[in-house]
N, C-alpha and C positions, 0 to 999 in steps of 0.2 A: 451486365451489372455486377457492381462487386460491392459487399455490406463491409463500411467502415468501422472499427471499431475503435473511438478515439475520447479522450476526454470526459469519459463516462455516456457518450452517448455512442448511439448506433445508428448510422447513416448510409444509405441505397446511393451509390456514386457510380456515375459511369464507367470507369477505367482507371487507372492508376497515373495517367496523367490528364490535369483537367485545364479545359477552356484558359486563357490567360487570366482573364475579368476577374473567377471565381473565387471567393475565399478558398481558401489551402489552411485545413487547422485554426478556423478560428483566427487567420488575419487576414486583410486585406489589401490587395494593390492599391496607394495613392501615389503620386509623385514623385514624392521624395522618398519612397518605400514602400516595405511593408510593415501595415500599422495593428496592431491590436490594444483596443484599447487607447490608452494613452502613451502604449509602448509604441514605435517603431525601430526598423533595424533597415540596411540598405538592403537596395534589390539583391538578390540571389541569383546573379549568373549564371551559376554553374546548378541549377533547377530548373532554368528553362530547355524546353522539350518541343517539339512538333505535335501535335492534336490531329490525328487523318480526322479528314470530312466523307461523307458521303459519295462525293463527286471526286474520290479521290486524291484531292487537294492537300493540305496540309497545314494549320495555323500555329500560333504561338501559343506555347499552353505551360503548363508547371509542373515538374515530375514531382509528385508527391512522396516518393521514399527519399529523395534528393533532397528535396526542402524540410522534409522531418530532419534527415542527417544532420542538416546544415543548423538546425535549431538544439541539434542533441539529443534528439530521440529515435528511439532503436525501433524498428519498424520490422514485424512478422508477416510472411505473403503466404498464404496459402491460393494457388489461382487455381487448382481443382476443385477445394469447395467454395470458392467466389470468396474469401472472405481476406481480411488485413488488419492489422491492430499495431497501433503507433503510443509506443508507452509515453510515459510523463518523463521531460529530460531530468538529470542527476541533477536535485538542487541541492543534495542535504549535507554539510558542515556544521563546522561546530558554533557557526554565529547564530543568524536569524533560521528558524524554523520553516522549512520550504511551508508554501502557505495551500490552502485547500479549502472548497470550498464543498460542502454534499447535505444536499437537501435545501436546506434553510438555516445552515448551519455553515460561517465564515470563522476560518481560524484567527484572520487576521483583525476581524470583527471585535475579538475579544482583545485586546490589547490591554493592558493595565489587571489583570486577572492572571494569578499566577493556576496552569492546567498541567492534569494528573493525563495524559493522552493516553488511558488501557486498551489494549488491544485483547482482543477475546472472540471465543467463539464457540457455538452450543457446542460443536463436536469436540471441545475442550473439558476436560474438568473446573476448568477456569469459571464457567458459567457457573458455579455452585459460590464463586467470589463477588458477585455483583452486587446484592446485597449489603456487603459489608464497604464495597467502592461506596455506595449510597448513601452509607452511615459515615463514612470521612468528607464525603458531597455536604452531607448537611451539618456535619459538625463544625469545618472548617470553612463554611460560605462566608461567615462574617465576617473571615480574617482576609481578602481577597482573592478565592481558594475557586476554583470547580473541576468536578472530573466530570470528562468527557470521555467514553465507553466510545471504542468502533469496533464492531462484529468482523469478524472476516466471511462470515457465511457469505453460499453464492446465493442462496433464497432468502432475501427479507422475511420472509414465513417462518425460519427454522429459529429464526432469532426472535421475533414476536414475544412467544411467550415468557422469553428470560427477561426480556424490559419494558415489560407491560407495570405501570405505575411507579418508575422510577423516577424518584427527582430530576435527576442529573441530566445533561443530555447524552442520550443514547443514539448511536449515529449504524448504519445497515453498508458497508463496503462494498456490496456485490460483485463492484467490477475490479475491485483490487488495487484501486488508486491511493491510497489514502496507505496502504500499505506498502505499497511501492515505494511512494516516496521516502517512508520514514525506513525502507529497506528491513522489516520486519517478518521475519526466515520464521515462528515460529510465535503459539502464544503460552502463559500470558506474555505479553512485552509489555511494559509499561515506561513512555517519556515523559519525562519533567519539560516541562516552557515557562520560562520565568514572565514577569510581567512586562520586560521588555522584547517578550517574542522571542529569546535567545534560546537555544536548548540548556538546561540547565544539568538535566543528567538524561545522559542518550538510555537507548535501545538496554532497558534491564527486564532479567526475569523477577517479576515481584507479585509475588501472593497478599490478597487483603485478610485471608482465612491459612486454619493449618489443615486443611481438608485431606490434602495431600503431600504431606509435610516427608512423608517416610518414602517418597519416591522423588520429590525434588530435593530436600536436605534445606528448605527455606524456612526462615523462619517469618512469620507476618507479624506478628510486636516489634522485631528490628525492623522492618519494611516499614510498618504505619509511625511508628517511633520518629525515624527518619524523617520521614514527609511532613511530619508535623512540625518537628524543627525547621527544616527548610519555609513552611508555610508560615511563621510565626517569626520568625529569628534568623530567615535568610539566607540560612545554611545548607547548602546543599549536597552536602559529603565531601566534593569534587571540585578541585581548583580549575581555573580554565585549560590549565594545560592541562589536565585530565581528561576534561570532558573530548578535548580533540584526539586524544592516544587511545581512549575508551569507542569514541565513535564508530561505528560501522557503515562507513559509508559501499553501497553499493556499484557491484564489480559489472562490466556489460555485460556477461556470462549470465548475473542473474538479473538483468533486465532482461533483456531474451526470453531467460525462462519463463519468466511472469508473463510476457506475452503471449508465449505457445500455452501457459496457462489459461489464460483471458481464452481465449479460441478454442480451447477444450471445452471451457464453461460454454461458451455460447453453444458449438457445434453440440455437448449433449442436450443441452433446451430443445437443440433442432431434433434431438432422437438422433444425430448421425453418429452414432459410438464408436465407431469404426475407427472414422479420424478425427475423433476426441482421443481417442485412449495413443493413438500415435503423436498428438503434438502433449498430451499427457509424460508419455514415455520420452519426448524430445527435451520436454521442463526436465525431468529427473535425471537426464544424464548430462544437461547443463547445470542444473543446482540439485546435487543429491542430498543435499543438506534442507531443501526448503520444505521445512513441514507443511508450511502453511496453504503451498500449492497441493501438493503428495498427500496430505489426509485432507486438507479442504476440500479435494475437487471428490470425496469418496461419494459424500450425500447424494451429488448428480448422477455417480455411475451407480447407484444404488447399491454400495457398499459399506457397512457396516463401521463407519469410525472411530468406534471401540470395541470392534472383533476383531480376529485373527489377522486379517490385513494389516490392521498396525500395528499390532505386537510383530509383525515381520518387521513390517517398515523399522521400528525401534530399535531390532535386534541387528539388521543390516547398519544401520548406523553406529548404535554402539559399538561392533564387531570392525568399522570403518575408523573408528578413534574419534566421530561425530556430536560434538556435544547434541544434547536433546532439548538442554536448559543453559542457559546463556546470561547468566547473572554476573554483574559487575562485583568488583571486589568487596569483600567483608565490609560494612558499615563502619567498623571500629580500625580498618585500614584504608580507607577508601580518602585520597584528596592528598 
């Protein structure tokens, strides 16, 4: 048996290639294809595989890293500790906001509402900014306005106590989806979504407070300033052709990583440290730049997020010419 790791869930599969019949990722063999949803696409050829039986034999079955390929997603195997994780394929451009669904919570639900998408997480300084996300939450609701917070923690627990009584909606990443997609290496990050679902301004470093003002060099009255015009007056800094030269769309280097991410997280839940800290160590020398894997995953190894470990980690990267903070251009230059 081998534990799937796919789509935010966690699924006991037999093998790496399954039965013909069986859903593969949440679509289904009909006919004329394969359907999910109201999507289909044609058969996949070059996915079908042989299934040994019992008696020998052999049937028609579906190679599962095959059909992820084919779909565009990067697929991690570990067959020592039984485990596999198949990322979310590369949707994100500079038009429509690849879409996501986690909890009770549909991005594409909110359509006609222009969102603040913060990314954060306790092991961050950033969490002392949530609050003040709160107070732009409730200031700007009237105007067609809401901020939506995603944690990057891997424990819904660690994050709990920072968004307990929040307006806004507060959403828990665990498995690094929602991160993936929007390709966010580091927080805070915060994306603009216009009301038409478009990105309106990609992947910035943007503070709601100056808490930490003398170690990122941000200023948060140009950030909220900002946003308020946009929210108000439609303004978003950024012409379209910025928004696309600005974007950071993610490289398969760090789709990978995030995977062997994913599988560290799980494999320390299991207590297997061993090869956690090896597909740990395989993320950092694919994405040395990805904070968000490299101090998120510290919680799990029971390492200290804001000791000594990250003051290395920070000091390897700056000494690498690595930004640490990733803010788009001055406000008063920007568009």
């Amino acid at each position: 048996m081998i534990t799937l790791l796919a789509d935010g869930r966690e699924e006991r599969i037999e093998g790496l290639v399954l039965p013909h019949g069986a859903p593969v990722l949440g679509w289904e063999r009909k006919p004329h294809g394969w359907c999910r949803g109201d999507a289909c696409v044609p058969a996949f050829r070059a996915a079908v595989a042989d299934v040994p039986a019992e008696d020998g034999s052999a049937g028609p079955g579906v190679d599962l890293t095959a059909f992820a390929g084919l779909l565009g997603r990067e697929v991690v195997t570990d067959a020592e500790e039984g485990v596999v994780a198949v990322g979310e394929p590369e949707g994100l451009s500079a038009g429509e906001a690849p879409d996501f669904t986690l909890g009770d919570f549909t991005l594409s639900a909110r359509r006609g509402t222009k969102i603040a998408l913060v990314f954060w997480a306790s092991w961050c300084g950033c969490r002392y900014d949530l609050a003040a996300w709160d107070e732009l939450h409730r200031e700007l609701a009237g105007s067609g306005f809401a901020v939506v917070s995603v944690s990057l923690d891997r424990r819904a627990d660690d994050a709990a106590p920072w968004i307990e009584g929040l307006a806004h909606t507060a959403l828990v990443d665990t498995e690094g989806r929602v991160s993936e997609l929007f390709n966010v290496v580091n927080v805070p990050t915060v994306v603009w979504i216009g009301e038409d679902g478009r990105i309106a301004r990609p992947q910035d470093t943007m503070t709601a407070t100056d808490t930490f003002r003398s170690m990122n060099g941000l200023s948060s009255d140009a950030a909220k300033a900002a946003l308020r015009r946009w929210v108000r007056e439609g303004e978003s800094g950024l012409s379209a052709q910025a928004v696309r030269e600005h974007l950071r769309a993610s490289t398969a280097a760090e789709r990978v990583a995030r995977l062997h991410g994913r599988i560290a997280a799980w494999l320390f839940r299991q207590g297997r440290r061993a090869a956690a800290e090896r597909h740990l160590a395989a993320a950092a020398e694919l994405a040395p730049h990805d904070v968000s894997i490299r101090r998120g995953l510290m919680p799990l190894a029971g390492v200290d997020p804001f000791g000594d470990e990250y003051f290395r980690l920070r000091e390897e990267l700056e000494t690498s010419g690595v930004a640490i903070y990733r803010p788009l251009p001055d406000w008063h230059q920007a568009g």
